[in-house]
C-alpha positions in Angstrom: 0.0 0.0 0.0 3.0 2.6 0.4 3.9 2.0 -2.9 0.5 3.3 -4.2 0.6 6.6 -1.9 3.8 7.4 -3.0 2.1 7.1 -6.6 -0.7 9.6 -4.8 1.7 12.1 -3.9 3.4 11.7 -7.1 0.1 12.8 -9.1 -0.8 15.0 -6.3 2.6 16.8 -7.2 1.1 16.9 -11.1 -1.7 18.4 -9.7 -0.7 21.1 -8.2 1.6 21.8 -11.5 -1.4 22.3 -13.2 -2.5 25.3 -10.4 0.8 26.8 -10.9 0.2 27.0 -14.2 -3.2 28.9 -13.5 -1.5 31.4 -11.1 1.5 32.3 -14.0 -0.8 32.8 -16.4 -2.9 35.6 -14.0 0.5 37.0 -13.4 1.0 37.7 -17.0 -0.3 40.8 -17.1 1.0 42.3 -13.7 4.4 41.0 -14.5 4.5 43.1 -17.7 4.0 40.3 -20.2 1.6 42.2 -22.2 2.1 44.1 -24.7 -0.4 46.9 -25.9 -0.7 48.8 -28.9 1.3 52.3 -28.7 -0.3 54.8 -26.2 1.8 57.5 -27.4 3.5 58.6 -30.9 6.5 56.5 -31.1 9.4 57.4 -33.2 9.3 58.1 -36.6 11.4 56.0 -39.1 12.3 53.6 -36.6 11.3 50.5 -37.5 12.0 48.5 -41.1 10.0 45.2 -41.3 11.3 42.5 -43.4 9.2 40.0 -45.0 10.6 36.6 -46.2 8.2 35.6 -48.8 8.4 31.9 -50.8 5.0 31.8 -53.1 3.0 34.0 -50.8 0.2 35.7 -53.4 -2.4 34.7 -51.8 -1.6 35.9 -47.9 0.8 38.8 -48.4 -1.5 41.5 -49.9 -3.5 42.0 -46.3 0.4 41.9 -44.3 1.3 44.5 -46.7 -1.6 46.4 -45.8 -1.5 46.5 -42.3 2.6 47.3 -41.9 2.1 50.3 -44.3 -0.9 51.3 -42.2 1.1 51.4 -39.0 2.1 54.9 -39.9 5.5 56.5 -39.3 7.0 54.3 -37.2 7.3 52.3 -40.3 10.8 53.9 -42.2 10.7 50.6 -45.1 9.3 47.1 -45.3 11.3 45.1 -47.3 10.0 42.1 -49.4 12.4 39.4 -49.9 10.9 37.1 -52.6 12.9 33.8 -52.4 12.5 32.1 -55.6 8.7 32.7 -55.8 7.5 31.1 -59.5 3.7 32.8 -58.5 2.9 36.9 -58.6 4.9 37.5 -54.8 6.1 40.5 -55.6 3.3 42.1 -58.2 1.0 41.1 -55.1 3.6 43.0 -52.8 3.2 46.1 -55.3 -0.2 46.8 -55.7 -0.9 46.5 -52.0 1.2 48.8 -51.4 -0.6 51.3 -53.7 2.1 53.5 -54.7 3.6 53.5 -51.0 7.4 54.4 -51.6 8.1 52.2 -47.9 7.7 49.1 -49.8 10.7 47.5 -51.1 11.1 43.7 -53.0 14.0 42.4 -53.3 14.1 39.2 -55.2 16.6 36.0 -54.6 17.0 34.1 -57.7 19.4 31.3 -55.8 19.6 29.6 -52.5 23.1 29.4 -51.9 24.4 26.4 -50.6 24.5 25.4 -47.3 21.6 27.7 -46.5 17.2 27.3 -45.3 15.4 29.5 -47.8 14.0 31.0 -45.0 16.8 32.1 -42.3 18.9 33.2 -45.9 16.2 35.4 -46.8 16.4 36.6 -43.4 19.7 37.5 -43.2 19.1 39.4 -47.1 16.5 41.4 -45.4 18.4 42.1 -42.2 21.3 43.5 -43.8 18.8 45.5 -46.3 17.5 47.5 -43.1 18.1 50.9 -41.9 16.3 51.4 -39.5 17.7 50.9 -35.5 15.0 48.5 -35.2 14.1 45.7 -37.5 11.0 43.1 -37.3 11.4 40.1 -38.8 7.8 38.6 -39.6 5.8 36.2 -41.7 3.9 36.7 -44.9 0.5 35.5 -43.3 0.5 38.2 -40.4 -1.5 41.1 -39.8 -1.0 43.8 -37.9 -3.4 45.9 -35.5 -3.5 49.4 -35.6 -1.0 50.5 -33.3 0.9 47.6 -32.7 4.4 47.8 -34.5 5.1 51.3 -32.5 3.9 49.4 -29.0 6.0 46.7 -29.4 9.2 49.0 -30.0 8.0 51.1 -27.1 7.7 47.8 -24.9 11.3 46.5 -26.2 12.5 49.8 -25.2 11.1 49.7 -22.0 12.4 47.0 -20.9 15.8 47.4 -22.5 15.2 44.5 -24.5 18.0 43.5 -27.5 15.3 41.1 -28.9 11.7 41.1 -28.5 9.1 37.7 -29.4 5.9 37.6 -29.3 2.9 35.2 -28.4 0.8 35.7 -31.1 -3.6 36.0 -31.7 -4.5 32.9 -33.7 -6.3 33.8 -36.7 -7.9 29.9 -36.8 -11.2 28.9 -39.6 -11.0 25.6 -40.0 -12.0 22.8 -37.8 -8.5 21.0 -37.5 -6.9 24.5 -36.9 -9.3 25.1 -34.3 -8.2 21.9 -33.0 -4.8 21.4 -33.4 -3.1 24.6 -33.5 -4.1 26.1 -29.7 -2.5 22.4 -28.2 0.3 22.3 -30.0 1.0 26.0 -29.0 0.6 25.6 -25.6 3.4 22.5 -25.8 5.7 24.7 -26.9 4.8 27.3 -24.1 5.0 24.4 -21.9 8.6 24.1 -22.7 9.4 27.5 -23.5 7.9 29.0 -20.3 8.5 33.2 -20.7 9.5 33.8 -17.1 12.6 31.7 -17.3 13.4 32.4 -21.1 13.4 36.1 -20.0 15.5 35.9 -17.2 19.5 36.5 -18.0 20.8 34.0 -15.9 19.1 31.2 -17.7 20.0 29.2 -20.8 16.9 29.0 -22.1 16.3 30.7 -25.0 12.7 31.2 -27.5 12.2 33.4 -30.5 8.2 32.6 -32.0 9.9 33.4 -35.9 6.5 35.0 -36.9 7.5 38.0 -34.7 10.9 38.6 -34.3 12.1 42.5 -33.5 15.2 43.5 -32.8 18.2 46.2 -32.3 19.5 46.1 -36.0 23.0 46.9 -34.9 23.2 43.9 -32.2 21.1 41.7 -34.7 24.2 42.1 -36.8 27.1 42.0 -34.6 26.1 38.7 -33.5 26.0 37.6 -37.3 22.7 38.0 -38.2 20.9 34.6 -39.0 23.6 33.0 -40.2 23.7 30.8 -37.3 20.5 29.1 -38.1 21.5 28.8 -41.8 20.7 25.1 -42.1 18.3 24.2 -39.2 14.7 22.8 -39.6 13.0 25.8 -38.1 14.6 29.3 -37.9 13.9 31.3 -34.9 14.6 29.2 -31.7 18.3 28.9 -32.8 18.7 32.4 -33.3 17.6 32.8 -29.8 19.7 30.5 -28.6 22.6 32.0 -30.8 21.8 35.3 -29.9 21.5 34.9 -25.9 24.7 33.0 -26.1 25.9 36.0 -27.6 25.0 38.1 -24.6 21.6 39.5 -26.1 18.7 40.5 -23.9 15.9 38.6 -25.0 12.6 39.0 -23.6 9.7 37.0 -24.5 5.8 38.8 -24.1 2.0 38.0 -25.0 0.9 40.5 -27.5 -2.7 39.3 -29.1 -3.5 42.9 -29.5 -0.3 43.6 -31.5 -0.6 40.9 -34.3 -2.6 37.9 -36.2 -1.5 35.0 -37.9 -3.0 31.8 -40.0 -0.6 29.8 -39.8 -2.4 27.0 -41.9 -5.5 26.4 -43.7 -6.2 22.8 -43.5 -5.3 19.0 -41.5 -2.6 18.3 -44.0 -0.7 21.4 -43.9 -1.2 21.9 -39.8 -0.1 18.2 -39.4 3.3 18.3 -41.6 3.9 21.8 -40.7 3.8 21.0 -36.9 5.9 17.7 -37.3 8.5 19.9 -38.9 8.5 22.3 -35.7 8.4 19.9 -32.7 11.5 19.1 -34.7 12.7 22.2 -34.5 11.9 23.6 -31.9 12.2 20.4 -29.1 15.4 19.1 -30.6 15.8 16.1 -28.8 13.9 12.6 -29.1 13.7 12.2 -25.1 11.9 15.8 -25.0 9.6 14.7 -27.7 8.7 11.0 -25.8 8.3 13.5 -22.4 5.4 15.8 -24.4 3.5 12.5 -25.5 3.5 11.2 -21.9 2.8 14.7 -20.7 0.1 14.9 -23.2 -1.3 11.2 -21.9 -0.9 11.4 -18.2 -1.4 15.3 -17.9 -4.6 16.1 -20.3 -5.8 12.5 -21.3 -6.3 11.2 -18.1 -8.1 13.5 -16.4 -10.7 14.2 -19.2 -11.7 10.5 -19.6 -10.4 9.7 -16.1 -13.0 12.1 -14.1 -16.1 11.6 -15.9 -15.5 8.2 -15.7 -14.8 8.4 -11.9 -18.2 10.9 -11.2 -20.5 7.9 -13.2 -18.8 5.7 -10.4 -19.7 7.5 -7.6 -23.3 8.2 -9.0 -24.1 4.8 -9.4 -22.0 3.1 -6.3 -21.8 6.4 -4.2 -18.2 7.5 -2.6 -15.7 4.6 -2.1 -14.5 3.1 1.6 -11.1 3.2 0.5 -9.4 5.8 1.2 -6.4 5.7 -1.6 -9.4 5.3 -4.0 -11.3 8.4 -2.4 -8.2 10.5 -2.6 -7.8 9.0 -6.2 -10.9 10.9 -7.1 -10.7 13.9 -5.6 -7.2 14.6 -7.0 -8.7 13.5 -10.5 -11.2 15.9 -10.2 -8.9 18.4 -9.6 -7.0 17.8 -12.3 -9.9 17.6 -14.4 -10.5 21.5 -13.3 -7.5 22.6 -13.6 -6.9 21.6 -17.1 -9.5 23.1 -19.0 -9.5 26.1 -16.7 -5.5 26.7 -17.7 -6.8 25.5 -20.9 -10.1 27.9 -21.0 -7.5 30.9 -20.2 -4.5 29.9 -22.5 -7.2 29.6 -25.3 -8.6 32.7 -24.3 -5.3 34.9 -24.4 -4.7 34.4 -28.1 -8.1 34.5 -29.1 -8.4 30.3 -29.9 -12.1 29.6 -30.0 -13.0 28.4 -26.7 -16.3 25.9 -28.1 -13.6 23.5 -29.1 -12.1 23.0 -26.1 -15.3 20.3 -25.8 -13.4 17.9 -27.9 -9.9 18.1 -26.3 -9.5 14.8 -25.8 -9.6 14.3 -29.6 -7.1 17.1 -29.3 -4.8 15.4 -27.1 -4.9 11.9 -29.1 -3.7 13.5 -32.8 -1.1 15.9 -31.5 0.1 13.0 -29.7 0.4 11.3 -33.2 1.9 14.9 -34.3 5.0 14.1 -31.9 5.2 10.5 -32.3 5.7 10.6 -35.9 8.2 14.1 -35.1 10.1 11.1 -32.7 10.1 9.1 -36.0 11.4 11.0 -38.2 14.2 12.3 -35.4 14.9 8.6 -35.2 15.1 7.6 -39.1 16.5 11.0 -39.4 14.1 11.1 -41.8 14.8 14.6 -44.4 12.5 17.9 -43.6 11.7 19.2 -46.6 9.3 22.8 -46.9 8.2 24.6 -49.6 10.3 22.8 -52.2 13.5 23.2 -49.4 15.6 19.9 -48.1 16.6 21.6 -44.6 17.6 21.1 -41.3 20.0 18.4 -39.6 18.7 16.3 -36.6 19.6 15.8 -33.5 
């Protein structure tokens, strides 16, 4: 029988993780992990935004839009079109309606040894002129106001690099689905109040919003450092707090929007290729399944299962099996309260959270057929690109 409490306090323990969880998340805003649209007139000409863009027609014209429409703060947004063989940059052009800001640059060759991506990147970053530069993706928009908040919140807080959590611009079932969950495992391992904090090695850049100080950007060599990885961003993080940059890491829902994907097929292979990239390692990978099993999939079968026991056989004599319950029920809570709240802070639609559990099961398979191709090294390839070595 001590054998089995010592399992109880064990997922007592996982419990209570769970209520942490809920209390960080309420400190998010007190803590200054917010970040609001500009409540002031920032700085003119301070900011060039650079736009790596691979056969982006349909989603660029409305991110071209909304940059140009941030106003002053905006000094250029640079196009890079890597190799597009659809209209990127005639779509680039006539959003821009005339707007002299907008600049395309066009890459005819990847050169070798280099991710389409990060070397577009890097084309862009050395492009700027501005002391700040944002590095973003083709299917963001931007809210009125944002661009100039987040400088003014970087500046605040003396940051080097800034990252946002993003809104979630979701309209499809499986992106309603999958996208939230497989966000919050990343956030899971990612946490912001340790990746902000100088002493720790922990580093995260989210490479749909990426601003930094263009003059540190390139003394630390720009993204050349992530030249060949399977996803862009977290190694330049890592590169760049190695490099003694001040990263900081914020929520801003109100600053920018993003589809990431449309459909099951492109959520499912493009979230394979970033638990690749962003986890690195097969044992952190096998740890988010069990996680996902123990910490999300047991409790929401587990405690409904548990309440039709009690109402049919009424509370149990045993005590291990009473405490059993009540720590499931707990759990239960907790989950899709965090849940409920995570959802609810990048504007996921909350309704879906009903079917969780089938959630839980598919990204499971997400990461166990990441795990797979970690272990057959298995070749990443996106948008046309082989990248990426594996750990």
């Amino acid at each position: 029988m001590s054998v089995w409490w010592i399992a109880i306090g064990f997922y007592g323990v996982v419990v209570a993780g769970w209520w942490v969880r809920h209390v960080l998340l309420s400190l998010a805003r007190p803590l200054g992990l917010y970040v609001a649209p500009a409540s002031g007139a920032a700085r003119d000409g301070c900011l060039s935004v650079v736009i790596p863009a691979r056969n982006e027609s349909e989603r660029l014209a409305e991110c071209v839009r909304t940059v140009l429409s941030q106003g002053p703060v905006v000094r250029e947004l640079i196009v890079v079109d890597d190799r597009s063989d659809d209209d990127t940059a005639a779509v680039a052009s006539a959003a821009a309606e005339g707007d002299q800001r907008l600049r395309v640059v066009r890459i005819d060759a990847l050169p070798a040894g280099w991710a389409g991506k990060a070397h577009a990147c890097q084309r862009g970053g050395e492009l700027a002129s501005s002391p700040w530069v944002l590095f973003a993706d083709a299917d963001c928009r931007f809210d009125p106001g944002g661009l100039a908040g987040a400088v003014e919140h970087a500046e605040q807080h003396n940051a080097d690099l800034l990252t946002l959590w993003i809104a979630a611009d979701h309209r499809s079932f499986w992106e309603h689905m999958l996208i939230p969950l497989c966000g919050a495992l990343i956030l899971y391992w990612f946490p912001p109040f340790r990746a902000n904090q100088a002493s720790s090695s922990l580093a995260y850049a989210n490479g749909q919003f990426v601003l930094g100080r263009r003059e540190r950007y390139l003394a630390m060599g720009g993204h050349d450092c992530a030249r060949d990885t399977v996803i862009e961003d977290i190694p330049l993080a890592q590169h760049a707090k190695r490099f003694g940059l001040r990263l900081r890491t914020a929520l801003g829902p109100e600053i920018v929007a993003v589809r990431m994907y449309t459909n099951f097929r492109e959520t499912y292979n493009g979230w394979t290729r970033i638990f690749i990239g962003a986890l690195q390692r097969r044992w952190k990978l096998l740890a988010s399944m069990v996680s996902l099993a123990g910490g999300s999939l047991l409790p929401s079968v587990g405690a409904p299962l548990a309440a039709l026991h009690v109402v049919r056989h009424g509370w149990p004599d045993d005590r291990l099996t009473l405490v059993f319950i009540v720590l499931l029920w707990l759990h239960f809570v907790a989950v899709y309260s965090v849940s409920y709240r995570a959802w609810g802070l990048c504007r996921c639609d909350r309704r879906y959270l009903w079917l969780y559990p089938v959630s839980v099961v598919v990204v499971g398979a997400i990461l166990l057929r990441s795990w797979w191709w970690m272990l057959t090294r298995r070749p990443i390839v996106w948008r046309g690109t082989r990248t990426g070595s594996q750990a």
